[in-house]
C-alpha positions in Angstrom: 87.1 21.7 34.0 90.7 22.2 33.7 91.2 20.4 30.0 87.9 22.7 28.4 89.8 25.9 29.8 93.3 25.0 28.3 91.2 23.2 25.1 89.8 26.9 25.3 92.8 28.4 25.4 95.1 26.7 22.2 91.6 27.6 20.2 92.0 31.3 21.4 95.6 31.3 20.7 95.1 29.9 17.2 92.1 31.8 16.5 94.5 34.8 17.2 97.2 33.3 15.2 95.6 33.1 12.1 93.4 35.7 11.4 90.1 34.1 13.3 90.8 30.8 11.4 91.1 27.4 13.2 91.4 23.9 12.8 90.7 20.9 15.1 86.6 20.4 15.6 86.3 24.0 14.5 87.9 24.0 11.0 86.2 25.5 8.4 83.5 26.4 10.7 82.8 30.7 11.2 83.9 30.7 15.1 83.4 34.4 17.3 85.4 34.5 20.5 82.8 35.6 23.0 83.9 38.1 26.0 82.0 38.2 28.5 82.3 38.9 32.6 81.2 36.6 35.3 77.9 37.5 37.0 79.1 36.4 40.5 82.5 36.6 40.1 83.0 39.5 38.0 86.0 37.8 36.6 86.0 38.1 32.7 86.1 35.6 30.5 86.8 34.3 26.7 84.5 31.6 25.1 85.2 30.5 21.4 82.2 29.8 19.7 80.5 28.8 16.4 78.7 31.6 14.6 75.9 31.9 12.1 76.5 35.3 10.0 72.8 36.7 9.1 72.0 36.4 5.4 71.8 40.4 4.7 72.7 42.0 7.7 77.1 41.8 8.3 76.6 43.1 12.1 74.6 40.3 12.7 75.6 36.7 13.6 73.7 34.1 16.0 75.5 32.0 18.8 73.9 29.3 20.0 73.8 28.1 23.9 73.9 24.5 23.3 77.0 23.5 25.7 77.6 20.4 23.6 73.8 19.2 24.4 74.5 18.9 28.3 71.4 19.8 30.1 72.0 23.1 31.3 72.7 26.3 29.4 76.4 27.8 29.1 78.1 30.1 32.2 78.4 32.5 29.1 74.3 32.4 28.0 73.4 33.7 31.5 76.8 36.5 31.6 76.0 37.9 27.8 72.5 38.0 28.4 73.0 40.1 31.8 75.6 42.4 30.8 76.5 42.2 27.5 79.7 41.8 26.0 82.0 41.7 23.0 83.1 39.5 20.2 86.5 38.9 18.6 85.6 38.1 15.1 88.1 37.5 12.7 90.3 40.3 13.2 88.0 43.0 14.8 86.5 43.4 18.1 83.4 45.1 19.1 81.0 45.8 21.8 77.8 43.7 21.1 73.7 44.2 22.1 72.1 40.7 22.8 69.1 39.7 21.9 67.2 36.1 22.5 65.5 35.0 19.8 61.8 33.8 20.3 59.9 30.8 19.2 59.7 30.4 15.4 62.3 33.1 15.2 64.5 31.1 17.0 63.7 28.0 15.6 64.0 28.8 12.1 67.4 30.3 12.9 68.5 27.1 14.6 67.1 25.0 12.1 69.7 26.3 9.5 72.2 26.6 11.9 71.2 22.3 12.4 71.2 22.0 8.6 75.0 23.4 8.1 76.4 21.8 10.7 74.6 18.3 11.8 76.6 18.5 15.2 73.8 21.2 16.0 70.8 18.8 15.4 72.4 16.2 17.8 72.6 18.7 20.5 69.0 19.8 19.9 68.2 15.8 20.3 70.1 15.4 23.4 68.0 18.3 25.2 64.6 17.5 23.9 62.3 17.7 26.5 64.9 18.9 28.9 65.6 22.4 27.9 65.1 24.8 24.5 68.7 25.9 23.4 68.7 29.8 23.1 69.8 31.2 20.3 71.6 34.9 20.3 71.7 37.9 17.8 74.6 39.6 18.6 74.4 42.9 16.9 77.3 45.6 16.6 77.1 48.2 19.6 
């Protein structure tokens, strides 16, 4: 747990750093830092994640819960979807409404998601038959 918070938190700093751009696993890739507060704990919390924009729509991107394919959801799935949050996206922040995508909705979304980044389609593989991964619009508050 420790090395995924400080792994976290040299993405976060070079997110930061350079304008919402980072390298590593995430280079080239459109990455949101999520904020979002602990339902039990109440503790908040930052969670850099990939993003898919919408095609028309510029206060619109997707996250997607996958947690690397692990069985279970992400911490931050069940927090945003409870309370809300806000995004850091390249060098704005802003509140955020959630909303979970249904069915083919959801699995359209995904599917392009799968189709620009082949990681995605791997996680999707690892959970079949386990769980769905939910995907996220995040619009602009």
């Amino acid at each position: 747990m420790a090395s995924a918070l400080e792994g976290n938190a040299k993405i976060i700093e070079e997110f930061r750093a350079n304008g919402g751009r980072v390298g590593g696993q995430f280079e080239g890739a459109p990455v949101v830092l999520l904020h979002h507060r602990g339902r039990k704990s109440g503790r908040e919390y930052v969670s850099p994640v990939m993003y898919l924009p919408h095609e028309t729509e510029p206060d619109l991107i997707y996250v997607f819960a996958t947690r690397g394919g692990a069985p279970v959801n992400p911490d931050w799935y069940y927090n945003l979807t409870e309370s809300g949050g806000s995004v850091e996206r390249g060098t704005e922040a802003y509140d955020v409404t959630v909303r979970e995508l249904p069915g083919e909705e959801r699995d359209r979304v995904y599917a392009e998601q799968a189709r620009r980044y082949p990681g995605f389609a791997e996680y999707e593989r690892k959970t079949a038959g386990i769980r769905t991964i939910p995907v996220l619009e995040l619009s602009r508050a």
